[in-house]
C-alpha positions as CSV (number, residue, x, y, z in Angstrom):
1,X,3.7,20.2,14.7
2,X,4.0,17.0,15.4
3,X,8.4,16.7,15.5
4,X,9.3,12.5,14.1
5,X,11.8,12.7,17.3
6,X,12.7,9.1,16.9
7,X,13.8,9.8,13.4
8,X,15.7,12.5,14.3
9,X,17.6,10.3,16.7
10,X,18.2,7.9,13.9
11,X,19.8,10.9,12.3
12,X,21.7,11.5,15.0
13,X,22.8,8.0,15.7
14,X,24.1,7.7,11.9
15,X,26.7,10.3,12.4
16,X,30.5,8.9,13.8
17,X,31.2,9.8,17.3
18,X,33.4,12.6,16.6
19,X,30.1,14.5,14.7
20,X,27.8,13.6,17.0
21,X,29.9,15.6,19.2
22,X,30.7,18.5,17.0
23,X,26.5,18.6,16.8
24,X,26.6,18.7,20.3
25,X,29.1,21.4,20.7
26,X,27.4,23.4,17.9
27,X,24.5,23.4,19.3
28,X,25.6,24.4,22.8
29,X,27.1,27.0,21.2
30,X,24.2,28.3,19.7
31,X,22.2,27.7,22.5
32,X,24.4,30.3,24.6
33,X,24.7,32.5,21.8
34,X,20.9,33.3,21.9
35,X,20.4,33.3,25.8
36,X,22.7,35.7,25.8
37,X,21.1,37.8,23.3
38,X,23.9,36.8,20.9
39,X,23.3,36.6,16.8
40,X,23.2,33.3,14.8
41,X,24.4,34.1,11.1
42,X,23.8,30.7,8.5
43,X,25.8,30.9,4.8
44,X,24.2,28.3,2.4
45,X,24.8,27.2,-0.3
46,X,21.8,25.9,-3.0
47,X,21.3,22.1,-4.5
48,X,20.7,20.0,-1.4
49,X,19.6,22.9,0.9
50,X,16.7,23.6,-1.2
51,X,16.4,19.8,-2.0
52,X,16.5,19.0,2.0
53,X,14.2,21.5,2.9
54,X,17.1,23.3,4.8
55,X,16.3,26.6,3.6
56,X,12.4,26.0,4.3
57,X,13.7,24.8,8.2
58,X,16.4,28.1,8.1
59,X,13.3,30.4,7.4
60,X,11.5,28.6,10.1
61,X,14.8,29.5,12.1
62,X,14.0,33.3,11.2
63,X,10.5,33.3,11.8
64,X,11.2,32.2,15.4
65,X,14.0,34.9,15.8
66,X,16.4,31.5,16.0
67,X,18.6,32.4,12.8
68,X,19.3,36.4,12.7
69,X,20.7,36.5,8.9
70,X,21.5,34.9,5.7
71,X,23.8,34.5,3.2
72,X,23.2,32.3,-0.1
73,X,23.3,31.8,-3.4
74,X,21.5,33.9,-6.7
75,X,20.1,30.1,-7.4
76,X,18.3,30.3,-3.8
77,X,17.0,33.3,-4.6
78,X,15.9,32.2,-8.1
79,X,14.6,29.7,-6.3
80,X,12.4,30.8,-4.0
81,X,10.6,33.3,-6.4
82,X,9.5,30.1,-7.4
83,X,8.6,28.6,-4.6
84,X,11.0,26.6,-3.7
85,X,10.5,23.3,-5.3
86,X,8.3,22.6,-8.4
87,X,6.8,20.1,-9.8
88,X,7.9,19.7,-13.4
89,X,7.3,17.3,-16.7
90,X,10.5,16.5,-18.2
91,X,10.6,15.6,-21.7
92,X,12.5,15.2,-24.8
93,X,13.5,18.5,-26.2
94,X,14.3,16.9,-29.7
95,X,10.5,15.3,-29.6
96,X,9.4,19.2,-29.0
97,X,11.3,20.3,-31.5
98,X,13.8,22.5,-30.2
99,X,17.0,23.2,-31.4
100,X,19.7,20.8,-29.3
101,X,22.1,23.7,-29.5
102,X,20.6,26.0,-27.0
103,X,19.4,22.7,-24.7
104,X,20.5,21.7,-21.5
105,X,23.5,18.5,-22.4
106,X,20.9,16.1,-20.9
107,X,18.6,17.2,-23.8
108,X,15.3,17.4,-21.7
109,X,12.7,20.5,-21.4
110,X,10.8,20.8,-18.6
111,X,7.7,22.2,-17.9
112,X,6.0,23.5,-14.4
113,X,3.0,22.1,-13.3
114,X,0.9,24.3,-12.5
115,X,-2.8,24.7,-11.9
116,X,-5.4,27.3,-14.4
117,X,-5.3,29.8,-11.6
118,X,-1.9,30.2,-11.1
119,X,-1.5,30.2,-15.6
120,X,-4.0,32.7,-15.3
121,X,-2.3,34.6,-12.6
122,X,1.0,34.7,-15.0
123,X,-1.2,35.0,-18.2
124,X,-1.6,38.8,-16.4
125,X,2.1,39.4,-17.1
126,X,3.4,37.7,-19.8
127,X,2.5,36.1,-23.2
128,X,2.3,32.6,-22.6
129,X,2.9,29.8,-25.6
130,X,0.0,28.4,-25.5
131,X,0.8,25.5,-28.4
132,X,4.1,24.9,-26.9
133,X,1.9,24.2,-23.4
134,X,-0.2,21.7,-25.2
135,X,2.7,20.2,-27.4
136,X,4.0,19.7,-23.4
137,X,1.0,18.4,-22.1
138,X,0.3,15.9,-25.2
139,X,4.8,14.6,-24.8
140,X,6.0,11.6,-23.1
141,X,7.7,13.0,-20.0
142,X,8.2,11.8,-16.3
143,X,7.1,14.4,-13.4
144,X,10.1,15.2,-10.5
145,X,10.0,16.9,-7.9
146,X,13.2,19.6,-7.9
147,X,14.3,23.3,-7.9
148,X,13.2,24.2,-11.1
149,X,12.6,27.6,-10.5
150,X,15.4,28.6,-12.8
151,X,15.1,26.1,-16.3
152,X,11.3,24.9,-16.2
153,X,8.8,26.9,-18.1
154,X,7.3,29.2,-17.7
155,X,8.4,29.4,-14.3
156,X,12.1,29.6,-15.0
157,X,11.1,32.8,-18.2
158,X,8.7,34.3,-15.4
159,X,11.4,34.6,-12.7
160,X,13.8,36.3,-15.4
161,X,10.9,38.8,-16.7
162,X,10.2,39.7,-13.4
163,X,13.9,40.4,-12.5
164,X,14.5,42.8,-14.9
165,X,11.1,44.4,-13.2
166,X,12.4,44.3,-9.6
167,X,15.8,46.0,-11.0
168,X,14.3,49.3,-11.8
169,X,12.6,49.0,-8.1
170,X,16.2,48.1,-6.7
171,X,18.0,51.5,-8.9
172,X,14.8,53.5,-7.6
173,X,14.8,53.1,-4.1
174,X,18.4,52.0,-3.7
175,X,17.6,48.4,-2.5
176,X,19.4,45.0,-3.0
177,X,17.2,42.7,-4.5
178,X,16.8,40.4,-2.3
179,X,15.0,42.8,-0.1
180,X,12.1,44.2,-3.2
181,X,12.0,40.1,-4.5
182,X,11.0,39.5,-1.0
183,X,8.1,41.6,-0.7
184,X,6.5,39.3,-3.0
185,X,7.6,36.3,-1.8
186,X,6.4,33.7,0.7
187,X,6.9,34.2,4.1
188,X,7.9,30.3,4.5
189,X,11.0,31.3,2.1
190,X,14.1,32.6,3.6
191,X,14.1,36.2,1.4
192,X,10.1,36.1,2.2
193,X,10.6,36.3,6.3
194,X,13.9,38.4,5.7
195,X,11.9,41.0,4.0
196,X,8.6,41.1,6.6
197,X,10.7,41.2,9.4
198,X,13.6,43.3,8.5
199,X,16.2,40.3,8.9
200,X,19.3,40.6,6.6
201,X,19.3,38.1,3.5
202,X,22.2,38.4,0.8
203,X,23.9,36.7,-1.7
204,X,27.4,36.7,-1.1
205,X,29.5,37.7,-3.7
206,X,31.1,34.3,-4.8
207,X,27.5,33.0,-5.4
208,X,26.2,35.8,-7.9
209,X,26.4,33.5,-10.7
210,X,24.0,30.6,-10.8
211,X,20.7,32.5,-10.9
212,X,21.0,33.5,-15.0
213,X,19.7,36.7,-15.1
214,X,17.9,36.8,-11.6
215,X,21.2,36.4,-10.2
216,X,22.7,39.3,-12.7
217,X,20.1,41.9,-11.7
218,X,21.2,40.6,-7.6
219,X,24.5,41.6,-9.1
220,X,23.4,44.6,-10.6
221,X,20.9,46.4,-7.9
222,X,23.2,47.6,-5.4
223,X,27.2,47.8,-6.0
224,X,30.1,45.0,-5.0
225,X,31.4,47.6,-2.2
226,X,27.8,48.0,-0.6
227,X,27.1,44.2,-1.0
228,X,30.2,43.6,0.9
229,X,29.9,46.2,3.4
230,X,26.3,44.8,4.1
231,X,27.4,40.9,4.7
232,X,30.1,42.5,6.9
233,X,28.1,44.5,9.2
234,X,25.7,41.2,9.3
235,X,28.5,39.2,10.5
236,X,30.2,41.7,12.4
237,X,27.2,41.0,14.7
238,X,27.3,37.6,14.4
239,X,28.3,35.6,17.6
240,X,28.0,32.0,15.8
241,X,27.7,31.4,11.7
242,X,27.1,27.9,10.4
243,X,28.1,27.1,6.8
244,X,25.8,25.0,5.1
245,X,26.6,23.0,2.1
246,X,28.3,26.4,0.4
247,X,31.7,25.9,-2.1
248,X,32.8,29.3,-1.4
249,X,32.5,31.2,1.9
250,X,34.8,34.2,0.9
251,X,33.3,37.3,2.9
252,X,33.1,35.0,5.8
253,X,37.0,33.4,5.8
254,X,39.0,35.9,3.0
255,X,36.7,39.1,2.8
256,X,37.8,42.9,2.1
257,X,36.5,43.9,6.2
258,X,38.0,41.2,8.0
259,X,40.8,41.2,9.7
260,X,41.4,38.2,11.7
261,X,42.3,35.4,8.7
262,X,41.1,38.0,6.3
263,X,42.7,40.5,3.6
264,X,40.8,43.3,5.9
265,X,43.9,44.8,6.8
266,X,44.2,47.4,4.2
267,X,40.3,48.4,4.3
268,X,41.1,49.4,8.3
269,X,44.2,51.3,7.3
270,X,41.8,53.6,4.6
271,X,39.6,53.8,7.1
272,X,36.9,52.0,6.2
273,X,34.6,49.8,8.6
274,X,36.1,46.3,9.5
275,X,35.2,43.5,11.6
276,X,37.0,40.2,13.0
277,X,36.6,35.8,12.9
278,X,38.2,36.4,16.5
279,X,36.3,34.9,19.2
280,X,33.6,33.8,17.1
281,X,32.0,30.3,17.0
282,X,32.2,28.8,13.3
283,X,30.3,25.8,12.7
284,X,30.3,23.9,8.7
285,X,28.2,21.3,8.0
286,X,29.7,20.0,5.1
287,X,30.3,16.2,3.8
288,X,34.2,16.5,3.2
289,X,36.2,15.0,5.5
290,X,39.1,16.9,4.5
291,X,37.7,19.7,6.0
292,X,37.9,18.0,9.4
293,X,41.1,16.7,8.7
294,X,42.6,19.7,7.7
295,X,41.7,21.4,11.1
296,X,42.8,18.6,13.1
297,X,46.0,19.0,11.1
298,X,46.4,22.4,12.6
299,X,44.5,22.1,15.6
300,X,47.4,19.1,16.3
301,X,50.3,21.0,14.6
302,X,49.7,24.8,13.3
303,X,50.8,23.1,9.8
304,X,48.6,25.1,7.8
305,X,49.8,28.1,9.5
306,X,53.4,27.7,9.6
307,X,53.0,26.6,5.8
308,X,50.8,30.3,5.6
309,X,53.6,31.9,7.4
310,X,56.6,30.1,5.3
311,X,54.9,31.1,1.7
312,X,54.5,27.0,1.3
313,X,51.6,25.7,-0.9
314,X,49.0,24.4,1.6
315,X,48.1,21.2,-0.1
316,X,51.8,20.4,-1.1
317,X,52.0,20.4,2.9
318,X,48.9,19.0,4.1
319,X,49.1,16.3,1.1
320,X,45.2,16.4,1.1
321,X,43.6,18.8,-1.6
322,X,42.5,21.8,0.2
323,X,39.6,24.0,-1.1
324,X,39.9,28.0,-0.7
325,X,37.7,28.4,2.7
326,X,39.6,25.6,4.3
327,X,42.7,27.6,5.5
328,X,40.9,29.9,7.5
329,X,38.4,27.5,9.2
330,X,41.0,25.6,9.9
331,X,43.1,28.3,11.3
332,X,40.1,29.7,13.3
333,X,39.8,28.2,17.2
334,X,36.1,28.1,16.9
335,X,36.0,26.4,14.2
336,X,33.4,23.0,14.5
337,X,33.2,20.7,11.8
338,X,30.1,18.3,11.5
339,X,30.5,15.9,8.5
340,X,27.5,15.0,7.8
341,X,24.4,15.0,5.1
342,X,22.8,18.5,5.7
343,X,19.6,16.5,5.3
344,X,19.9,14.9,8.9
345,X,22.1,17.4,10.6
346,X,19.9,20.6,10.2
347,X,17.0,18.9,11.5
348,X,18.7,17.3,14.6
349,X,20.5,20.4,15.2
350,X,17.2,23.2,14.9
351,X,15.6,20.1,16.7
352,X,18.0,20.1,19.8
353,X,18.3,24.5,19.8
354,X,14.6,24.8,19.3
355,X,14.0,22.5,22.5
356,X,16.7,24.2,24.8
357,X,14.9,27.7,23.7
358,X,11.5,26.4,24.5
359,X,10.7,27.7,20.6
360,X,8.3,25.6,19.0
361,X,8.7,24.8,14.9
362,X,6.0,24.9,12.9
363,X,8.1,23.4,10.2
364,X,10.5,20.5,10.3
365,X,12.7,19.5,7.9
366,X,13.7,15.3,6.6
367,X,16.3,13.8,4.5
368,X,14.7,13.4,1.4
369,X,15.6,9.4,1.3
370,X,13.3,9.5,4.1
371,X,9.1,8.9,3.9
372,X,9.1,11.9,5.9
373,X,11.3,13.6,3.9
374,X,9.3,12.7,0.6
375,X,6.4,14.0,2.0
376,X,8.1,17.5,3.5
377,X,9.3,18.0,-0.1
378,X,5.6,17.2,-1.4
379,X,4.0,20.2,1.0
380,X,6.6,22.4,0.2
381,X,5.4,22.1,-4.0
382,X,2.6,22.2,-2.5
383,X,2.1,25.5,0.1
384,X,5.0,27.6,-0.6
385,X,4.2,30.0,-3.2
386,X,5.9,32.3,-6.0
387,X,6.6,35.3,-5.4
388,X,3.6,37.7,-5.8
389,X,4.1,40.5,-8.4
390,X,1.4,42.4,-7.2
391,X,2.5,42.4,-3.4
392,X,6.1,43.9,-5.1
393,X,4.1,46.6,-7.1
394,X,1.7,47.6,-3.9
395,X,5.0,47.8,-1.9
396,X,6.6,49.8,-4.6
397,X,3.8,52.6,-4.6
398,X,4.0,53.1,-0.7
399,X,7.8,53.2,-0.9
400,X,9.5,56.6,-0.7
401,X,12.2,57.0,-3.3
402,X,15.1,58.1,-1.8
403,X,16.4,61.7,-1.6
C-alpha cells in the first residue's frame, strides 16, 4: 500500500500544539501497550467514523492484531451489513408517491445502487418491487455517496429482514448478534474480522438505538446483564482505549463493573465480577474543546472532583456545559484528549503505531475533504461487501446449539 505520508503530515501539522502532542503521547502509549503484550480497546461512535473510513482503518487495526476489541453503535453494525457505504439515488418522495407522513422530514427516498447480480442475489430472499425500482430508476435524483445501509432501499428493508433471521440464530446458539451478523460479513468491516478471528465487537448499551430494528434484535439476542458483563471483561483487559467520535461512553466512564469513577461498587459487594479505569491509558478523539478544558480544569484544580465530592452541579462549577462521560475522563490521570477531526487523527495516529510496530496496512484511511479521501470512500462502495446470508446459514448448520 502505497501510505500519502506527506498528507498525513499535513494532517498532523493542522492540529494546535497541544494535540499534536496529545497524538504523540497517545501513540507512545499505545506503542508500549502492544510491545508489552498489552490490549488496545477502541469505542466509536457512527456518522463520521463510517464517513472517514475510520471503522474500515480500525478493522485494518484488527486484522493486524493492532486493535484487540470494539465497542460501537447498532447504526455501525447496520452499517456494515451493508457494506459500509452505499451508493444511493435520492429523490423526491412526493414525485414517487409516497405518503409524506411516514418520510424522512427532508422528504427524499433513496435508493441503493446496485448492480443485476447483487438484485439477483437479494431477489433469493425477498420480494423485490420491481415497479417501484423502475419508478426510481426513471425519477430525477442526485447519487451520494453515504451510510445508507439503514434508509436506502432495498438495502436498508434487507438488513431489517435479515435481522429478524440472525435473531433466531442469536436465541439458538446463545450468541450476540454482532458475532452471527459477522459471519456473513466482510472481513474489511469491523464485525466481519471480529467474527473470523474471535476478536470482541459489541454495541454498548447507550448506542442500541440507532440501528431500527437491526439495532432492536442487537438488543434483543443476548440480555443487558450479559451485554455488560461482556464489554467489561473486554475492557478489563484493556491496557489503552481510545474513544472515537462516541456521545455516550457509559460502560467505559459510569458502567455497573467498574469501580474506579464508576457505580461498580455495589456489583463487587454482590459478588459479581468487576474491573477498574485505574492505571489505564484513556485517549478521546473528539472535536469538543470542552472536553480538554474540562480536564485541564481538574488536572489544574481537582474542581470537578471537589464539586463531585461537595454534591455541586458540575457545569454550574466548571461554567462550561459538561456532557455525561466528561466527569470521569476528566477525573481519570490517563486521560489524553486530542481535539481534532477523526478524519486526520486516526490516520496519522494508525500511521505513526503501525510504523513503530513494523505492521504494514493494507488499508489507509483520508479525510473525506481530501482527493484521497474521496477516492478511499469510492473503494470502499466499491470492495466492501454486504453481509452474505448464505455464509450466516452455512455457519449456522456447523454450529452446535448449546446444551
Amino acid at each position: 500500500m502505497n501510505v500519502n505520508e506527506q498528507l498525513l503530515q499535513t494532517f498532523y501539522q493542522s492540529l494546535d500544539h497541544r494535540s499534536r502532542a496529545a497524538l504523540d503521547e497517545a501513540a507512545e502509549k499505545i506503542i508500549a501497550a502492544k510491545l508489552r503484550g498489552g490490549k488496545i480497546v477502541v469505542a466509536t461512535g457512527s456518522g463520521p467514523n463510517l464517513h472517514e473510513g475510520v471503522t474500515t482503518l480500525i478493522a485494518e487495526l484488527m486484522d493486524k492484531g493492532i486493535v484487540d476489541g470494539v465497542t460501537t453503535s447498532s447504526a455501525v453494525i447496520t452499517h456494515e451489513m451493508a457494506g459500509a457505504l452505499d451508493r444511493v439515488k435520492m429523490c423526491s418522495a412526493a414525485d414517487l408517491n409516497f405518503d409524506p407522513k411516514y418520510m424522512p422530514r427532508s422528504g427524499v427516498f433513496e435508493f441503493t445502487q446496485m448492480t443485476e447480480e447483487a438484485l439477483a442475489a437479494i431477489r433469493k430472499e425477498m420480494v423485490l418491487d420491481d415497479d417501484l425500482l423502475k419508478r426510481g430508476e426513471e425519477a430525477r435524483g442526485r447519487l451520494v455517496i453515504k451510510a445508507a445501509g439503514n434508509m436506502a432501499y432495498p438495502m436498508g428493508l434487507r438488513s431489517e429482514n435479515l435481522a429478524a433471521e440472525i435473531l433466531v440464530f442469536c436465541k439458538t446458539f446463545g450468541l450476540p448478534f454482532e458475532t452471527v451478523a459477522g459471519w456473513g460479513a466482510d472481513r474489511r468491516t469491523m464485525t466481519g474480522v471480529g467474527a473470523s478471528k474471535d476478536i470482541p465487537v459489541f454495541v454498548s448499551v447507550p448506542q442500541l438505538v440507532g440501528g431500527g430494528h437491526v439495532g432492536m434484535a442487537i438488543g434483543d439476542s443476548i440480555s443487558l446483564f450479559e451485554r455488560s458483563g461482556r464489554i467489561a471483561a473486554m475492557l478489563t483487559e484493556a491496557d489503552v482505549i481510545i474513544e472515537s467520535a462516541v456521545a455516550l461512553t457509559q460502560e467505559i466512564h459510569d458502567g455497573p463493573f467498574e469501580c474506579y469513577t464508576g457505580h461498580g461498587i455495589w456489583s463487587w459487594w454482590k459478588g459479581y465480577p468487576t474491573f477498574s479505569l485505574k492505571d489505564k491509558t484513556i485517549v478521546r478523539i473528539d472535536l469538543d474543546e470542552n472536553l480538554r478544558r474540562a480536564r485541564d480544569l481538574e488536572t489544574g484544580s481537582s474542581l470537578i472532583q471537589e464539586a463531585i465530592d461537595k454534591g455541586l452541579p458540575k457545569t454550574k462549577i466548571s461554567k462550561i456545559p459538561f456532557r455525561m462521560e466528561m466527569s470521569a475522563f476528566a477525573r481519570h490521570e490517563g486521560s489524553i484528549p486530542v481535539i481534532g477531526d477523526i478524519g486526520e487523527v486516526w490516520p496519522v495516529l494508525a500511521w505513526k503505531v503501525s510504523r513503530a510496530l513494523g505492521v504494514e496496512l493494507g488499508f489507509m484511511s483520508y479525510a473525506q475533504h481530501t482527493p484521497e479521501g474521496q477516492a478511499m470512500r469510492e473503494w470502499i462502495v466499491d470492495e466492501i461487501r454486504p453481509v452474505d446470508r448464505d455464509k450466516i446459514l452455512a455457519r449456522a448448520r456447523e454450529h452446535e446449539v448449546r446444551p
